[in-house]
C-alpha positions as CSV (number, residue, x, y, z in Angstrom):
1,X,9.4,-7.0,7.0
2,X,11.3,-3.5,6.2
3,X,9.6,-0.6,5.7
4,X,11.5,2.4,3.8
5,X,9.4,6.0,3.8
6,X,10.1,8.3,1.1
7,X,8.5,11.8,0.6
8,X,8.3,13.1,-2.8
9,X,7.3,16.1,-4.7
10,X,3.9,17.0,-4.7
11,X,3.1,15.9,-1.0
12,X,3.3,12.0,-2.3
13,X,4.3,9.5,0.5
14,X,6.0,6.4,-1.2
15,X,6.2,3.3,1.4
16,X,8.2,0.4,0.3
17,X,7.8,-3.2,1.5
18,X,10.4,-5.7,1.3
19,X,9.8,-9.2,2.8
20,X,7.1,-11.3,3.7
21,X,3.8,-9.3,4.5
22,X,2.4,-12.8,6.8
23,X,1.3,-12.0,10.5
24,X,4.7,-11.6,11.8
25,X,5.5,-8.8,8.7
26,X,1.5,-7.4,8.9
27,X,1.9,-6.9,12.9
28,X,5.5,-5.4,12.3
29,X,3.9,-2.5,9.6
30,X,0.9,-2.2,11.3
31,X,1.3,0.7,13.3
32,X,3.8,2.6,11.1
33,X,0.9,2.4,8.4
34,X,-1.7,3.5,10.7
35,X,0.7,6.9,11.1
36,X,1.0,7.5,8.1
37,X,-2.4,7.0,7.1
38,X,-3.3,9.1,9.5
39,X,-1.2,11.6,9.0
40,X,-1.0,12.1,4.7
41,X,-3.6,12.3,1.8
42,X,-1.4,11.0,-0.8
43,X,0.1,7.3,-0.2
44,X,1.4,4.9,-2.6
45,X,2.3,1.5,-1.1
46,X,5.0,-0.4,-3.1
47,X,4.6,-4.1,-2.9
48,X,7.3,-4.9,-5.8
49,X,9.5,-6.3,-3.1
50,X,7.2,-8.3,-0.9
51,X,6.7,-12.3,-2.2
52,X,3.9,-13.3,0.1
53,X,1.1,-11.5,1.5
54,X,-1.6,-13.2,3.9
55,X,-5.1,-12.1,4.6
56,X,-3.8,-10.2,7.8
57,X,-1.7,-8.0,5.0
58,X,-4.7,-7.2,3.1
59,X,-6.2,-6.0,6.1
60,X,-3.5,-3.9,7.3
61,X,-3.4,-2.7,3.3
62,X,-7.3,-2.1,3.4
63,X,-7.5,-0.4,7.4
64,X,-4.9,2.5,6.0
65,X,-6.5,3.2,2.7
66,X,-9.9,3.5,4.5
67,X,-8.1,6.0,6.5
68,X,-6.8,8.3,4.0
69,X,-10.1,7.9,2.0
70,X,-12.0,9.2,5.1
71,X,-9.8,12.3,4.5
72,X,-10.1,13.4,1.7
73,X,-6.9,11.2,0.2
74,X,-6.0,8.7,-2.0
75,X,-4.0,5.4,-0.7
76,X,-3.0,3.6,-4.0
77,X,-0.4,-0.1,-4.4
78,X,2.0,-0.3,-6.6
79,X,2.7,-4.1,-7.3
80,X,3.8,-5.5,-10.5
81,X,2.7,-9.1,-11.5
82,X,3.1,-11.9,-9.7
83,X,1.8,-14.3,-6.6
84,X,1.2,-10.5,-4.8
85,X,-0.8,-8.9,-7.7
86,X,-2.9,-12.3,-8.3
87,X,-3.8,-12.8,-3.9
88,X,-5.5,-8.9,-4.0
89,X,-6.8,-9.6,-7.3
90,X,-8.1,-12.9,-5.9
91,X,-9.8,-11.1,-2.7
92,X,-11.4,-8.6,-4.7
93,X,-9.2,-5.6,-3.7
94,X,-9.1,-3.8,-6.6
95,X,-12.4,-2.5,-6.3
96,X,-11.4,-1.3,-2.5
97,X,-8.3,-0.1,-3.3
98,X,-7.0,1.2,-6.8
99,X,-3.6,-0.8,-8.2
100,X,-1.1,0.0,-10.3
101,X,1.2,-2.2,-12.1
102,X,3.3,0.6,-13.3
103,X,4.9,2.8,-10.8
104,X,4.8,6.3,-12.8
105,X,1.0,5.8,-13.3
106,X,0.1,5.0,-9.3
107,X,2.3,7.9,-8.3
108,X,0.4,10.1,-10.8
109,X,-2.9,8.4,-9.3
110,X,-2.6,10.2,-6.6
111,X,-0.8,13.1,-6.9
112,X,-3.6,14.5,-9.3
């Protein structure tokens, strides 16, 4: 699992997933998440490059938005259709965790 970490304007973290987000990918983003999550208000996790995500992904996914929410922020996911979109839609994580299948409109989510 990569991870690629891009700041943007408006104090917007974008963090891009490529790969597999199974237990080996989940325990590999894990803590770089947590940092983040930790450390901005305004995250948008990009899961247009991931084609399998496992229940130990959603809960890495769900632990760092709970942690910007406790700030103050806004943790958003970018992922367009797909096996991806239909697993969180499947566990019921849009009502946790807001997503976006355009990217313009979840960047926009939470830089307002």
């Amino acid at each position: 699992m990569d991870m690629i970490v891009e700041e943007l304007e408006g104090g917007v973290t974008n963090v891009t997933l490529n790969g597999r987000l199974d237990t080996l990918g989940a325990e590999s983003v894990d803590l770089p998440l947590s940092v983040i999550a930790g450390a901005k208000r305004a995250v948008v996790i990009d899961l247009s490059n991931v084609d399998f995500l496992a229940s130990l992904g959603i809960r890495v996914l769900l632990t760092s938005a709970k942690s910007v929410q406790r700030k103050g922020g806004k943790l958003v996911i970018f992922v367009p259709e797909g096996n991806v979109l239909a697993v969180l839609k499947t566990a019921g994580m849009e009502t946790l965790i807001p997503l976006f299948q355009d990217r313009i409109a979840a960047l926009a989510a939470v830089a307002a």
